[in-house]
FIBAKE-564803 format. One record per residue (C-alpha): residue number from 0; y, x, z. Coordinates in steps of 0.05 Angstrom, whole numbers, plus 5000, padded with zeros to 4 digits. Layout:
(rec NUM, (Y, X, Z))
...
//
This chain:
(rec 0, (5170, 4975, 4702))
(rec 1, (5206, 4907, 4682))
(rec 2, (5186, 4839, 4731))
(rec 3, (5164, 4785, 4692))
(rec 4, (5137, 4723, 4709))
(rec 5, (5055, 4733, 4694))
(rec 6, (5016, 4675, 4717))
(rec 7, (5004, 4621, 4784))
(rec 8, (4967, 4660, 4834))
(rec 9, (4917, 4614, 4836))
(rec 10, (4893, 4631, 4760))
(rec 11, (4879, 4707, 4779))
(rec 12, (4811, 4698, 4812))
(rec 13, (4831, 4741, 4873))
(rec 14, (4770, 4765, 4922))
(rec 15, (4776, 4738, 4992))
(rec 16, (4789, 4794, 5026))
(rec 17, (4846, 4815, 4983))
(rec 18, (4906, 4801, 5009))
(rec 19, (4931, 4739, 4983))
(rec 20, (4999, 4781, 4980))
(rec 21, (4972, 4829, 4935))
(rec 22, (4953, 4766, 4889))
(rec 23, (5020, 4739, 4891))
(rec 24, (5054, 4806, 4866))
(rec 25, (4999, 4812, 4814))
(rec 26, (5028, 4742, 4791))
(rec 27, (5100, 4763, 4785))
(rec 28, (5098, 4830, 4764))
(rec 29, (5073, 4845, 4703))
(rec 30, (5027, 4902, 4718))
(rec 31, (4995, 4921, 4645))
(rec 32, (5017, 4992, 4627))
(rec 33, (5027, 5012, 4699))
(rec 34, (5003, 5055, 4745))
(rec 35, (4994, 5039, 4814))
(rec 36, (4994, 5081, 4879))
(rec 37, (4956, 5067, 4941))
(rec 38, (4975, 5105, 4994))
(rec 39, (4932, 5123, 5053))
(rec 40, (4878, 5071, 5006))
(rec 41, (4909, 5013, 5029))
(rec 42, (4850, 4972, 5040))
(rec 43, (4794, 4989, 4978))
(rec 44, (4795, 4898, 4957))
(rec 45, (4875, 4913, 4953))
(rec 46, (4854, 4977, 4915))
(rec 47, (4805, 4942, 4867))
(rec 48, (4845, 4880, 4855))
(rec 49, (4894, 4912, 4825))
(rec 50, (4862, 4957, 4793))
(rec 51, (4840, 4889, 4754))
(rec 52, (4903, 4883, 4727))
(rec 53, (4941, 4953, 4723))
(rec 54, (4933, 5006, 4681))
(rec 55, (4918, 5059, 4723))
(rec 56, (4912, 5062, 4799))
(rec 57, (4914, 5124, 4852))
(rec 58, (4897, 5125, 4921))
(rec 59, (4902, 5177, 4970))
(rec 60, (4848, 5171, 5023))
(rec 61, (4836, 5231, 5072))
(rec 62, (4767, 5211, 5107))
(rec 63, (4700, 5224, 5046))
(rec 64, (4668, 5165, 5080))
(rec 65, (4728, 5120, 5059))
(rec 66, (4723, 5149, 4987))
(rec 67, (4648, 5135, 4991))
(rec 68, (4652, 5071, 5006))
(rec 69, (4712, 5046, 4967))
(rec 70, (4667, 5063, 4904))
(rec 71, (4604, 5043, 4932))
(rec 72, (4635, 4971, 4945))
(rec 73, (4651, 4966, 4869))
(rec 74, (4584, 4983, 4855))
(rec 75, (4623, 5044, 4812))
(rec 76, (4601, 5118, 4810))
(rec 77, (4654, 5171, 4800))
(rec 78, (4661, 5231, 4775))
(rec 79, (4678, 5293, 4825))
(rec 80, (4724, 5351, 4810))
(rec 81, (4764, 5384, 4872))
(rec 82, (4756, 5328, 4908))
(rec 83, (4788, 5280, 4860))
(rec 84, (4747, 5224, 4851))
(rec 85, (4745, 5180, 4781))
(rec 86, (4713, 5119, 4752))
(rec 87, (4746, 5079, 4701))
(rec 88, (4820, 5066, 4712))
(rec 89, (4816, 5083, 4780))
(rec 90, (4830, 5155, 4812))
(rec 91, (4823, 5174, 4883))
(rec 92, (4848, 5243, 4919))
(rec 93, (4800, 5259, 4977))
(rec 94, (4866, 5294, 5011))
(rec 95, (4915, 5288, 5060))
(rec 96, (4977, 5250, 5024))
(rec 97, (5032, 5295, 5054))
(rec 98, (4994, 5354, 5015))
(rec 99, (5009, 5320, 4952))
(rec 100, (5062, 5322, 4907))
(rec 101, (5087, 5291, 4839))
(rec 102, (5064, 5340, 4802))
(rec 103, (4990, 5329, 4826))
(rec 104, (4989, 5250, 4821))
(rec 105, (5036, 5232, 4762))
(rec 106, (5091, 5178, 4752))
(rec 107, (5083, 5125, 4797))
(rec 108, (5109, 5050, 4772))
(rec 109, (5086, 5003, 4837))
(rec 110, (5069, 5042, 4909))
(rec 111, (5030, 4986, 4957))
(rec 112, (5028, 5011, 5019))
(rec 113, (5002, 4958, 5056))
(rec 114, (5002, 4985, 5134))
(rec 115, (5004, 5059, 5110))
(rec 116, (5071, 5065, 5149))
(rec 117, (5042, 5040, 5207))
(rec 118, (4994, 5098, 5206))
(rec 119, (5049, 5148, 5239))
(rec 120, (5075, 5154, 5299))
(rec 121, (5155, 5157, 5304))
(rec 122, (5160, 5228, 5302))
(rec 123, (5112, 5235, 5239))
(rec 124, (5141, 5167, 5200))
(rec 125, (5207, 5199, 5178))
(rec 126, (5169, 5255, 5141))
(rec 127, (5123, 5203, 5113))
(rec 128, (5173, 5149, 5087))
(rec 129, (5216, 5222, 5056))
(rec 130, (5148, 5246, 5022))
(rec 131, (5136, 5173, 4992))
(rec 132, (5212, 5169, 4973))
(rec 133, (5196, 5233, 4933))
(rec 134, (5145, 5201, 4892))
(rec 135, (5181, 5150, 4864))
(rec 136, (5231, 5154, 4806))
(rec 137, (5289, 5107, 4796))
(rec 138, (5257, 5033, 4783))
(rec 139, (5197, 5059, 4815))
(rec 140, (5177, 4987, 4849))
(rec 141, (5151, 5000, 4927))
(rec 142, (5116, 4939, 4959))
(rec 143, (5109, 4952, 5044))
(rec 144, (5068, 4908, 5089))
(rec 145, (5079, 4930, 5162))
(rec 146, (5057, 4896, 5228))
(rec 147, (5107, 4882, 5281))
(rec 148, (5082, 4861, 5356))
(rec 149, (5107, 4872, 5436))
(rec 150, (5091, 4892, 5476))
(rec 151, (5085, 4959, 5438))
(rec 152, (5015, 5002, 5432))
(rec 153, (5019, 5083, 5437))
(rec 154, (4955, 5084, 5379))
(rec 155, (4955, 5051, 5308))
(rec 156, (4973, 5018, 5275))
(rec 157, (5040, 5017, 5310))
(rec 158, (5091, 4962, 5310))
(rec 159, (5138, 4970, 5262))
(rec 160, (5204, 4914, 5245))
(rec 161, (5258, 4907, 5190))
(rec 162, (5302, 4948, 5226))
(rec 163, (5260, 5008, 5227))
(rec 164, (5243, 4994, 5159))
(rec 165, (5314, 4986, 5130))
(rec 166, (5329, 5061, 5167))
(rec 167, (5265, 5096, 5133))
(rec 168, (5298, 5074, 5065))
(rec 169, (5350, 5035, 5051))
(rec 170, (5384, 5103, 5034))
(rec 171, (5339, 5114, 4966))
(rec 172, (5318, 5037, 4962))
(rec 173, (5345, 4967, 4957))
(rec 174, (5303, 4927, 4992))
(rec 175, (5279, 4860, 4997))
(rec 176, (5253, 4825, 5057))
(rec 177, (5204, 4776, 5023))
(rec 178, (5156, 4758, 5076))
(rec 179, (5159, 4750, 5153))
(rec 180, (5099, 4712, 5184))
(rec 181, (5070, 4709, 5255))
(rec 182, (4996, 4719, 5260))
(rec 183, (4963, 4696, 5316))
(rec 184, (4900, 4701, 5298))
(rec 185, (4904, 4775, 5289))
(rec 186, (4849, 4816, 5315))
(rec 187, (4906, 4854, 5353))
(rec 188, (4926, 4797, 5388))
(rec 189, (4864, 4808, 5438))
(rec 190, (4853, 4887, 5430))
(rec 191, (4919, 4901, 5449))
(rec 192, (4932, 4838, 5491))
(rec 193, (5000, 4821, 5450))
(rec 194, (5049, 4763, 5462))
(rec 195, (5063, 4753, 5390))
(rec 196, (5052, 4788, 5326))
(rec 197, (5093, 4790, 5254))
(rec 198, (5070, 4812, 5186))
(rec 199, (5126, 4838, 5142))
(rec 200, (5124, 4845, 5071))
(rec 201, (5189, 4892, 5035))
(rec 202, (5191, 4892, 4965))
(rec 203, (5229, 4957, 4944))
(rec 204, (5262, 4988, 4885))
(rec 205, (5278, 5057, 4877))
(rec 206, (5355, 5071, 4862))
//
C-alpha cells in the first residue's frame, strides 16, 4: 500500500468520537483499494470511519453484543453466516482473534489496533503481537495506539511504553514513534488513581 499525501484532516468530516488520530492517517494514507484490519474492533466510530474511506475493513470482535451494536450504531443490518457478520464493505468475525488465521481473513494492507495490545496481560501479549505479526505481509502498514500510566494496574487496559513496544516488534517491523501525549483528562486518571498518563501512537511497516 503506497503513502500518499490525501487531503487536510479537517476536509474529511470525521465523527466526534473518532479518534482524531484515525482522521489524521485517513489524510496521509491513501486508503482507496485497501483493506483494513481492526483488531479486537478497535472502537466501532474508528471502525466506521474508515470504513468511509477504505476499501474493505475487518474486525475481529469476540463479545455478540459488541458485534450487535457496532452495526446497530450505523444504522446497518448484516448478513450472518458462521458468525461472520457483513454489510457493505465492512466484515466482522464474531471470534476470538488468536483463532484466526490468514487464510480466514485475507490480505491485510493497514492493521489499527488502537488499545488492542493493551488488552493482554504480559504473559499473553507476546503471543498476541506474534499472531498479528503473522497477518501482515511485507509493506503491510500497522498503526498502534497504546496507553502508558504509573503507577501500574493488574486489569486492562494495561500500561504499555515504547520500550515494550519496540521488543513486541521491532524484529518484523520498522517502527515509527509518531505520537506521545499526556492525557490528564483520561477517565483512568480517577478509576485507577494515576499520577500521569501517556497516549502512544507507532506507525509500523512490515519488513
Amino acid at each position: 500500500m503506497e503513502l500518499t499525501f490525501r487531503q487536510d484532516p479537517r476536509d474529511l468530516g470525521t465523527t466526534p468520537t473518532a479518534h482524531p488520530w484515525v482522521a489524521e492517517l485517513a489524510a496521509s494514507t491513501d486508503l482507496s483499494g485497501a483493506r483494513v484490519l481492526v483488531p479486537l474492533r478497535g472502537g466501532s466510530a474508528d471502525l466506521l470511519f474508515l470504513a468511509e474511506h477504505a476499501a474493505e475493513v475487518v474486525g475481529v470482535e469476540a463479545t455478540p453484543r459488541a458485534v450487535t451494536e457496532l452495526f446497530d450504531s450505523a444504522g446497518l443490518t448484516p448478513t450472518v453466516t458462521d458468525g461472520v457478520h457483513r454489510a457493505g464493505n465492512v466484515t466482522v468475525w464474531c471470534r476470538d482473534l488468536l483463532d484466526l488465521g490468514a487464510a480466514d481473513l485475507g490480505p491485510v494492507d493497514l492493521v489499527h489496533d488502537r488499545n488492542a495490545l493493551t488488552a493482554f496481560p504480559d504473559d499473553a501479549r507476546d503471543r498476541y503481537a506474534a499472531h498479528l505479526t503473522s497477518l501482515c505481509a511485507p509493506g503491510t502498514r500497522y498503526f498502534l495506539t497504546t496507553l502508558e500510566y504509573r503507577p501500574t494496574a493488574s486489569e486492562p487496559p494495561f500500561s504499555v511504553g515504547a520500550d515494550q513496544v519496540h521488543g513486541h516488534f521491532a524484529e518484523a517491523f520498522s517502527i515509527d514513534h509518531a505520537h506521545a501525549e499526556p492525557r490528564p483528562e483520561h477517565r483512568l486518571m480517577t478509576e485507577f488513581g494515576l499520577d500521569y498518563l501517556v497516549e502512544h501512537g507507532f506507525l509500523m511497516t512490515r519488513r
